[in-house]
C-alpha beads as a LAMMPS data file, in Angstrom:
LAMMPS data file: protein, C-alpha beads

307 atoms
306 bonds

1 atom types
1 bond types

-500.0 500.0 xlo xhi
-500.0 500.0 ylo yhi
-500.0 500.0 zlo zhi

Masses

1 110.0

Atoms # bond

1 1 1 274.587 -197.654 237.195
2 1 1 271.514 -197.846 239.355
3 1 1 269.011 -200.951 238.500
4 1 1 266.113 -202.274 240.271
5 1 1 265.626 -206.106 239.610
6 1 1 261.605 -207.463 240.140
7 1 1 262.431 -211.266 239.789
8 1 1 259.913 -213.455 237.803
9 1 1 257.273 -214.949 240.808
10 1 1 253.285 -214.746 241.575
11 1 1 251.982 -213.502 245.095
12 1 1 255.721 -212.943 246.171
13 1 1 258.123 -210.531 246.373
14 1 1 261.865 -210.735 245.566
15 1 1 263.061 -207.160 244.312
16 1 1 267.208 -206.639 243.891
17 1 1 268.498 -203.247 244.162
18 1 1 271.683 -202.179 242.484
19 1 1 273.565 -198.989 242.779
20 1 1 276.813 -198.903 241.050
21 1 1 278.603 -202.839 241.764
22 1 1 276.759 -202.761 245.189
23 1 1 273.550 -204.610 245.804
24 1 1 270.739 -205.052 248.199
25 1 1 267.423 -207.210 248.437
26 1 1 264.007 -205.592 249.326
27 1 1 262.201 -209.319 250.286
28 1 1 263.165 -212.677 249.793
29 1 1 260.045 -214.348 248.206
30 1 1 259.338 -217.841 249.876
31 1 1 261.838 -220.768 251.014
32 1 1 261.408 -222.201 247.666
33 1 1 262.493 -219.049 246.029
34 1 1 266.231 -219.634 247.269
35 1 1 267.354 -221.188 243.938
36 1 1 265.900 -218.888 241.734
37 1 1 267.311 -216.092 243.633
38 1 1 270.970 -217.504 243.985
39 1 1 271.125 -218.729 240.412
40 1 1 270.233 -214.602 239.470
41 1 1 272.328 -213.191 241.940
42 1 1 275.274 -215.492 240.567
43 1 1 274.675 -214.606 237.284
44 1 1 275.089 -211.276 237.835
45 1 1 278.270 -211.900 239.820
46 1 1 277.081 -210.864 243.138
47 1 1 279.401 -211.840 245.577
48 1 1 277.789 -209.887 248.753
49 1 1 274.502 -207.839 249.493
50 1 1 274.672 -204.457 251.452
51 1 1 271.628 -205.273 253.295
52 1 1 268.355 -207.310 252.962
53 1 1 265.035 -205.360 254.495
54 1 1 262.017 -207.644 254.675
55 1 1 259.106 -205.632 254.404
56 1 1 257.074 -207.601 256.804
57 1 1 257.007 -211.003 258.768
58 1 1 254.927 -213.301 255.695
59 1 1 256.606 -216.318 254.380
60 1 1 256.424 -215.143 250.800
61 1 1 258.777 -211.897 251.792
62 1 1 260.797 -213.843 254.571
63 1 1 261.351 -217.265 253.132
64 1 1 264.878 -217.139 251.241
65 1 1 266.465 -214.941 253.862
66 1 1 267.898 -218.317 256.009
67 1 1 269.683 -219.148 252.799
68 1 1 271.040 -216.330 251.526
69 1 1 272.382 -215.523 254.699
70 1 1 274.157 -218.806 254.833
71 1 1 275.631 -218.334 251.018
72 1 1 276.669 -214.464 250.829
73 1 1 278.126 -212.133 253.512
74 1 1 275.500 -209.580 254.090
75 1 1 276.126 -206.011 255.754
76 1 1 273.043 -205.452 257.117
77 1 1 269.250 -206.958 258.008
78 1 1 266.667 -204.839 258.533
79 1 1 263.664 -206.632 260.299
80 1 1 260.695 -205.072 262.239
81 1 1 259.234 -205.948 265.433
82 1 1 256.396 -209.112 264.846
83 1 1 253.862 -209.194 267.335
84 1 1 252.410 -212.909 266.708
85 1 1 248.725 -211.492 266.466
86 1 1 247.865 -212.762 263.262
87 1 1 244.422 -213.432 262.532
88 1 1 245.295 -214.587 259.388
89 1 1 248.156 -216.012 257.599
90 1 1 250.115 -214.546 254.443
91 1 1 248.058 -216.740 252.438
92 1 1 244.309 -215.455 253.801
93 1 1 243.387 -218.236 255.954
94 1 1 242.351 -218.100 259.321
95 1 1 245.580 -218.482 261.925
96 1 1 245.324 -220.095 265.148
97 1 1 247.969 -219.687 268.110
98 1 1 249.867 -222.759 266.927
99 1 1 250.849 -220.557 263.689
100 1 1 251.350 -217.331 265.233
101 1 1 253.680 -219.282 268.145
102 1 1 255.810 -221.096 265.244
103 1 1 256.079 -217.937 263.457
104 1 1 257.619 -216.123 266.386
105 1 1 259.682 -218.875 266.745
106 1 1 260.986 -218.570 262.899
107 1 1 261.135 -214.600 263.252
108 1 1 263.419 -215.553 266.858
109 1 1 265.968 -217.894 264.745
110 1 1 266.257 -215.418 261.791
111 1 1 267.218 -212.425 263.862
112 1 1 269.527 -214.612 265.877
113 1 1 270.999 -215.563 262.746
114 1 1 271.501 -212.526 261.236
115 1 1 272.957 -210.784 264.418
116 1 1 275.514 -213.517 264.007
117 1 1 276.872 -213.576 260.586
118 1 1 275.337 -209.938 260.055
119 1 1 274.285 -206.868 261.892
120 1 1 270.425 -206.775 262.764
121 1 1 268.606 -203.520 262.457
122 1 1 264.743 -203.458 263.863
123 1 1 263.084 -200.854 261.808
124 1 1 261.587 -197.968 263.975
125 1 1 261.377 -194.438 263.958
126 1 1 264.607 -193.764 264.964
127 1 1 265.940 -195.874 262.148
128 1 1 263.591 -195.251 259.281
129 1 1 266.098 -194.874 256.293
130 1 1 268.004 -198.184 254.527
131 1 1 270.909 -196.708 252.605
132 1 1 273.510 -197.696 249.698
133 1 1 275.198 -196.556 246.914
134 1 1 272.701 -193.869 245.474
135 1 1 270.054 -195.094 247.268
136 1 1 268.562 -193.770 250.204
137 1 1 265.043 -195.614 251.048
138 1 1 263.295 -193.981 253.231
139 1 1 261.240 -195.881 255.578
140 1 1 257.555 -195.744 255.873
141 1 1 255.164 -197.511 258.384
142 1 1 258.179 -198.354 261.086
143 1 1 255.753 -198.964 264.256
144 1 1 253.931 -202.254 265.319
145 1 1 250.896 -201.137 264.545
146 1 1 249.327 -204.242 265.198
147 1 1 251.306 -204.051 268.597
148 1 1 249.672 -200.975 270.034
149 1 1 246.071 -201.060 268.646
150 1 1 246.159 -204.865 271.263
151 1 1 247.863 -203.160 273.792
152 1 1 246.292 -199.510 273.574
153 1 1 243.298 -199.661 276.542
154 1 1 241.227 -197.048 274.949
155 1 1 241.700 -199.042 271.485
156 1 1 238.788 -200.298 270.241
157 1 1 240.450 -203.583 269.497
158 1 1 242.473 -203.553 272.903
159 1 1 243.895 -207.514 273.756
160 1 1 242.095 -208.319 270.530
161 1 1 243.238 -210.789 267.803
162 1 1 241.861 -208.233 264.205
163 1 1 244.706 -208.414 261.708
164 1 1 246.902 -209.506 259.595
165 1 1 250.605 -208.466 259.475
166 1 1 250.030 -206.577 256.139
167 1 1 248.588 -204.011 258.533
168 1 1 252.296 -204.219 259.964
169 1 1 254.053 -204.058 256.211
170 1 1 256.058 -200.996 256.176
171 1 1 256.852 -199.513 252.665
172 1 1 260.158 -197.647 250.732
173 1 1 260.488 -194.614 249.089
174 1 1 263.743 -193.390 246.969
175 1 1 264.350 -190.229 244.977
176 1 1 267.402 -191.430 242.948
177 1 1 269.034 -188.768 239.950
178 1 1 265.008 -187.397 239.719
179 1 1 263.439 -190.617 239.375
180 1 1 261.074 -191.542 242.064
181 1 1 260.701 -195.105 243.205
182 1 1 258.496 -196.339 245.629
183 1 1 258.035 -200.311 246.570
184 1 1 254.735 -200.701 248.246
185 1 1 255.405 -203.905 250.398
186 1 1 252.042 -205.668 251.346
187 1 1 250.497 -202.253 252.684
188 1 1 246.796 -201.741 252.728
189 1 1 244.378 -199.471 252.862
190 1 1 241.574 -200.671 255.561
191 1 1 238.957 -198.493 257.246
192 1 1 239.946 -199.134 261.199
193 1 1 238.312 -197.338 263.873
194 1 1 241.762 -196.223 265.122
195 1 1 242.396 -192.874 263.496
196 1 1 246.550 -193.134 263.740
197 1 1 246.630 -196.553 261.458
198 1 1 243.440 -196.318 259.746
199 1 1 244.029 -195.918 255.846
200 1 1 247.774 -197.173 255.210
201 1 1 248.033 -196.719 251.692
202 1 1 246.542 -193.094 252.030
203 1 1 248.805 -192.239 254.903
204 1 1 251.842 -193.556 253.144
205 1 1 250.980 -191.609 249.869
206 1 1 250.508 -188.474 251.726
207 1 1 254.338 -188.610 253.701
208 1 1 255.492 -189.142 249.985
209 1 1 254.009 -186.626 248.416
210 1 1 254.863 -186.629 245.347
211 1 1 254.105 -188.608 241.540
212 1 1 256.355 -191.848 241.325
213 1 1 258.104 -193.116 238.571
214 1 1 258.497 -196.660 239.494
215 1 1 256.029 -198.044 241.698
216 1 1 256.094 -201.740 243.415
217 1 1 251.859 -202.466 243.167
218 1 1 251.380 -203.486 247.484
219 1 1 249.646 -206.683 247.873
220 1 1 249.911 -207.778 244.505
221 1 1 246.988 -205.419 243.518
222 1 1 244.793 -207.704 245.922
223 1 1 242.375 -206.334 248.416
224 1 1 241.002 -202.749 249.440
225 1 1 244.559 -200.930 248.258
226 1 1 243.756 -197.378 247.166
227 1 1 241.250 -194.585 247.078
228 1 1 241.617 -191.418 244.879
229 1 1 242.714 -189.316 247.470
230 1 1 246.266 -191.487 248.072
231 1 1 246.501 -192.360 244.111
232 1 1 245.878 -188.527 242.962
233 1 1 249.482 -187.921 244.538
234 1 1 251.058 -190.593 243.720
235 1 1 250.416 -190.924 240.043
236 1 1 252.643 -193.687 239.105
237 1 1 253.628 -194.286 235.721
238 1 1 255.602 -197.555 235.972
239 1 1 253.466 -200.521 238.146
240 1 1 254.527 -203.614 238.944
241 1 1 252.449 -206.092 239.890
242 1 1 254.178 -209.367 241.588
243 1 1 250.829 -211.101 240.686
244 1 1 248.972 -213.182 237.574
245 1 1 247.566 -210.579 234.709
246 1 1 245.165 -213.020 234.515
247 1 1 244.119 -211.550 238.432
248 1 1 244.921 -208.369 237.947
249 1 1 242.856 -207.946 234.459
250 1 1 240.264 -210.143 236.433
251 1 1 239.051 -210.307 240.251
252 1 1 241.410 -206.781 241.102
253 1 1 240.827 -205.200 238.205
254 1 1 239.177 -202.444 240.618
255 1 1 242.872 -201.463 241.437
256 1 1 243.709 -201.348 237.603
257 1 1 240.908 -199.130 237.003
258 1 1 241.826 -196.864 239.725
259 1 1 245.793 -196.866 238.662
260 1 1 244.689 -195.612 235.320
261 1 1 241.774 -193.220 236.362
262 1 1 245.272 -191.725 238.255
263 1 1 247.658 -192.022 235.511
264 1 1 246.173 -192.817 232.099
265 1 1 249.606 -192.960 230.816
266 1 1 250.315 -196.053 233.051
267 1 1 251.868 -198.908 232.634
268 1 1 250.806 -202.081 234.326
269 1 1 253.706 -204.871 234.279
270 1 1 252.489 -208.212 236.202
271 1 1 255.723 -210.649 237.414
272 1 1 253.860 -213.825 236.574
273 1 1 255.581 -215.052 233.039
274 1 1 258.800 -212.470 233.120
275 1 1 260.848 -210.270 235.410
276 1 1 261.891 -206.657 234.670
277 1 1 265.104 -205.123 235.253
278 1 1 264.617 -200.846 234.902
279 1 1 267.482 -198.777 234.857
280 1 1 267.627 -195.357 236.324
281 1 1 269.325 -193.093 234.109
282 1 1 270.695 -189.115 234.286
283 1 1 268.039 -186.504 234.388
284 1 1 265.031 -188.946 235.913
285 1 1 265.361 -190.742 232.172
286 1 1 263.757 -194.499 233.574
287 1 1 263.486 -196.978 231.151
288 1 1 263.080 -201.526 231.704
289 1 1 263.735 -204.651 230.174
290 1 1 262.308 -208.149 230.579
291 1 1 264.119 -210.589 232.185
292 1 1 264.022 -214.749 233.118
293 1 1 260.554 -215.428 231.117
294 1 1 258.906 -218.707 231.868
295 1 1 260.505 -221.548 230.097
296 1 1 258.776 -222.180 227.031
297 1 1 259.143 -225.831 227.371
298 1 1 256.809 -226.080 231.052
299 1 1 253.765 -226.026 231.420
300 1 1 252.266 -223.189 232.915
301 1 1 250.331 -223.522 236.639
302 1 1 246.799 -222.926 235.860
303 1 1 246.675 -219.913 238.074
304 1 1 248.979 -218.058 234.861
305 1 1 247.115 -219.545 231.905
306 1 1 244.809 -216.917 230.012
307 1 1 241.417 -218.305 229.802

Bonds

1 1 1 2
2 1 2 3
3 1 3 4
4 1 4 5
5 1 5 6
6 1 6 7
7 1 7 8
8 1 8 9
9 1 9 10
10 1 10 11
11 1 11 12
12 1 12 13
13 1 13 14
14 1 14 15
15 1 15 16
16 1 16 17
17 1 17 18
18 1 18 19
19 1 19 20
20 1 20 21
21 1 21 22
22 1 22 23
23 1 23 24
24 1 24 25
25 1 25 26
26 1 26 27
27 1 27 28
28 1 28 29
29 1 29 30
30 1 30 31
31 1 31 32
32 1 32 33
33 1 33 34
34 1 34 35
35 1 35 36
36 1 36 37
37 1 37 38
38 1 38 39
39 1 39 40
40 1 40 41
41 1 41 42
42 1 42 43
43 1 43 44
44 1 44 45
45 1 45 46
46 1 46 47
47 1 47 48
48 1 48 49
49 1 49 50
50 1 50 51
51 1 51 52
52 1 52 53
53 1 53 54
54 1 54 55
55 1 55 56
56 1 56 57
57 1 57 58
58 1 58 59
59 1 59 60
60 1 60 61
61 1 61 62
62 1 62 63
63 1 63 64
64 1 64 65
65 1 65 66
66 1 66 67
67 1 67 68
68 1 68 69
69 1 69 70
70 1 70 71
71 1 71 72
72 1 72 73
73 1 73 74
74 1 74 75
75 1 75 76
76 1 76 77
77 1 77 78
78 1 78 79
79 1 79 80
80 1 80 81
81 1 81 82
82 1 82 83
83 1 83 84
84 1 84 85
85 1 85 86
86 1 86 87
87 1 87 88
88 1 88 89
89 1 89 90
90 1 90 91
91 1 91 92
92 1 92 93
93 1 93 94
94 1 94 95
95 1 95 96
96 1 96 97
97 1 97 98
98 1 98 99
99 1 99 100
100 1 100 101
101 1 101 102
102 1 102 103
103 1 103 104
104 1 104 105
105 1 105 106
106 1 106 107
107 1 107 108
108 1 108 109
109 1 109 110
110 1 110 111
111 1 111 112
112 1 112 113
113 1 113 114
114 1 114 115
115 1 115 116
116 1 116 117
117 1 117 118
118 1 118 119
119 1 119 120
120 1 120 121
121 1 121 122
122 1 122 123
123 1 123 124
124 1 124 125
125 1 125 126
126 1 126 127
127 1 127 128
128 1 128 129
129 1 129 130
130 1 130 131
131 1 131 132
132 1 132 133
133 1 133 134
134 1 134 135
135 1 135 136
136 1 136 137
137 1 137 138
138 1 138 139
139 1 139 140
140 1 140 141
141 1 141 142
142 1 142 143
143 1 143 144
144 1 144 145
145 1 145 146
146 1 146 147
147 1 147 148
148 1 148 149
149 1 149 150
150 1 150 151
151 1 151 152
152 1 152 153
153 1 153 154
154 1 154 155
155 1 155 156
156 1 156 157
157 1 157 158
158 1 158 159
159 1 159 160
160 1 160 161
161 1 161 162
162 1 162 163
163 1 163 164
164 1 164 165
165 1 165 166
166 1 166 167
167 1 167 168
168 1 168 169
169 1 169 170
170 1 170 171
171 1 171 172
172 1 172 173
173 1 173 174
174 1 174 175
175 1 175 176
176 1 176 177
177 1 177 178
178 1 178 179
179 1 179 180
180 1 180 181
181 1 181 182
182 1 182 183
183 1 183 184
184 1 184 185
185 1 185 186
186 1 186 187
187 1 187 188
188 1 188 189
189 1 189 190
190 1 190 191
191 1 191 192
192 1 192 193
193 1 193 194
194 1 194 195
195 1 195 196
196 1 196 197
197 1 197 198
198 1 198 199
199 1 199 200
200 1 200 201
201 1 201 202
202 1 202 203
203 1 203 204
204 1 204 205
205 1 205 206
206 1 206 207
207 1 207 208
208 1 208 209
209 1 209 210
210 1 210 211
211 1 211 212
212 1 212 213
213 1 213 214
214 1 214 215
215 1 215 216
216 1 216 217
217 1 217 218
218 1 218 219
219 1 219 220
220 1 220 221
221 1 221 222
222 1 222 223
223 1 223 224
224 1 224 225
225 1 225 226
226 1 226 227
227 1 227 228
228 1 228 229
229 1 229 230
230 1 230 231
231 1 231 232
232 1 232 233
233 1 233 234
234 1 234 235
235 1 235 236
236 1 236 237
237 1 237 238
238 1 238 239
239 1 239 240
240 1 240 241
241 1 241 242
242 1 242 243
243 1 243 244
244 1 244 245
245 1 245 246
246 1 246 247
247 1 247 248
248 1 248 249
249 1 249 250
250 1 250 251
251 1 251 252
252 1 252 253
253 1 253 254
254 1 254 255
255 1 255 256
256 1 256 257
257 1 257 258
258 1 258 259
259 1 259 260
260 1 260 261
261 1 261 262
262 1 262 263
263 1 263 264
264 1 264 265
265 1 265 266
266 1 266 267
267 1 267 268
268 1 268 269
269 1 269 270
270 1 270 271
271 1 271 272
272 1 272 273
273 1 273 274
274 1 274 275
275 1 275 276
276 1 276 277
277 1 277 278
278 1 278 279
279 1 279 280
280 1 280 281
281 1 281 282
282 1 282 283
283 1 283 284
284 1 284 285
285 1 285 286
286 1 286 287
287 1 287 288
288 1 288 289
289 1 289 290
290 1 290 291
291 1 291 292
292 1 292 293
293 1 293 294
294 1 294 295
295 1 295 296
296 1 296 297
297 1 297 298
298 1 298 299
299 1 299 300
300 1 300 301
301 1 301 302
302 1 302 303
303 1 303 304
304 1 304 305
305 1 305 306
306 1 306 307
């Protein structure tokens, strides 16, 4: 059986892949994630994950990878380079050099840790593809982008501070018994003045080529995602959002008009109240359940009530 588990959460990622008893986390969510993770992972009777691949270096994708390497044996991490040149942190705010210096210092102790208890893979072109079971993700977005536009002396942001890591986010893409999945990671889709990087979303779109079944919404449908151009391939039937409906039906609803204009058919499935567990059957057959709703008994944060 091949499953792909988006766990219940709002402006985070935590997305288990399973592939016949074996299993593997795309992103960890934040440090205060861990429990909810373990306590799913347990339930299911997961005693060890193929690999973990974090997407990109933001706390709400990082955060629960300390822990679960400490609790399960885990074959593989797949990291990629961090440059500490944020000019912004995974939240939005402005990030100084005492931020960017502690997060190279976290990035430092979680690939020493998982070279110890696991082996450490740095995503780049020559490895581009994080395999298991029936599942063969390929890759996309595996250079520091951020990296060469400071470093680059005809770049027109050469030894400057411009971005954000989601420039850096790379994204997957799996073709799995004819069903197409593809998890978006924080990718966007900004106008730079550096042909090579310029347009992520719209590069990415074009290297898959193809409508997707199941896609992962990047960014949590926040931001300057998608143009017509990227979206008229891709298509997507199935999008989840890791994000509030009340957001995405409200200040990104932009990016819901232009996933529909592209698929009219689609369905939009936010993370905020429930999780959704979809099961890849014979024949590209692709169909999902709900999973861990909120508890009916707590209150709601106001950023999930419906006004």
């Amino acid at each position: 059986m091949n499953r792909i588990h988006f766990l219940r959460g709002c402006w985070l990622d935590m997305i288990l892949v399973e592939s016949n008893g074996l299993f593997a986390m795309i992103d960890t969510g934040i440090e205060e994630s861990q429990d909810q993770i373990m306590a799913y992972l347990d339930g299911l009777g997961v005693k060890r994950l193929e690999f973990i691949l974090i997407t990109h270096f933001h706390r709400d994708h990082y955060g629960s990878l300390p822990a679960l390497l400490e609790k399960y044996p885990v074959g593989k991490v797949y990291m990629k380079d961090f440059s500490g040149l944020n000019i912004a942190d995974s939240a939005g705010k402005p990030a100084d050099r005492a931020y960017n210096l502690d997060e190279l210092r976290k990035c430092a102790e979680m690939c020493a840790k998982a070279r110890e208890v696991s082996e450490l893979i740095m995503i780049s072109p020559e490895a581009d593809h994080a395999s298991f079971g029936d599942f063969d993700f390929r890759v996309l977005g595996t250079t520091n982008a951020i990296r060469e536009m400071y470093d680059d002396p005809e770049s027109p942001y050469h030894g400057q501070v411009c971005f954000g890591e989601n420039i850096n986010s790379t994204a997957l893409f799996a073709e799995v018994n004819g069903t197409t999945v593809y998890l978006g990671g924080d990718a966007v889709n900004s106008d730079l003045d550096y042909p090579k990087y310029t347009r992520q979303n719209d590069r990415y779109a074009r290297e898959v080529g193809k409508p997707i079944d199941l896609y992962k919404v990047p960014h949590h449908c926040c931001g300057n995602l998608f143009t017509e151009e990227g979206l008229s391939i891709l298509k997507p039937h199935f999008c989840v959002v890791t994000n509030a409906k009340r957001a995405v039906n409200g200040p990104f609803s932009a990016n819901r008009d232009l996933l529909l204009a592209s698929n009219p058919d689609a369905q939009i499935l936010c993370t905020d109240l429930c999780g959704y567990v979809f099961t890849l059957g014979p024949n590209g057959s692709l169909s999902y359940e709900e999973i861990d709703p909120w508890p009916k008994d707590v209150d709601l944060p106001f950023w999930l009530r419906e006004e």
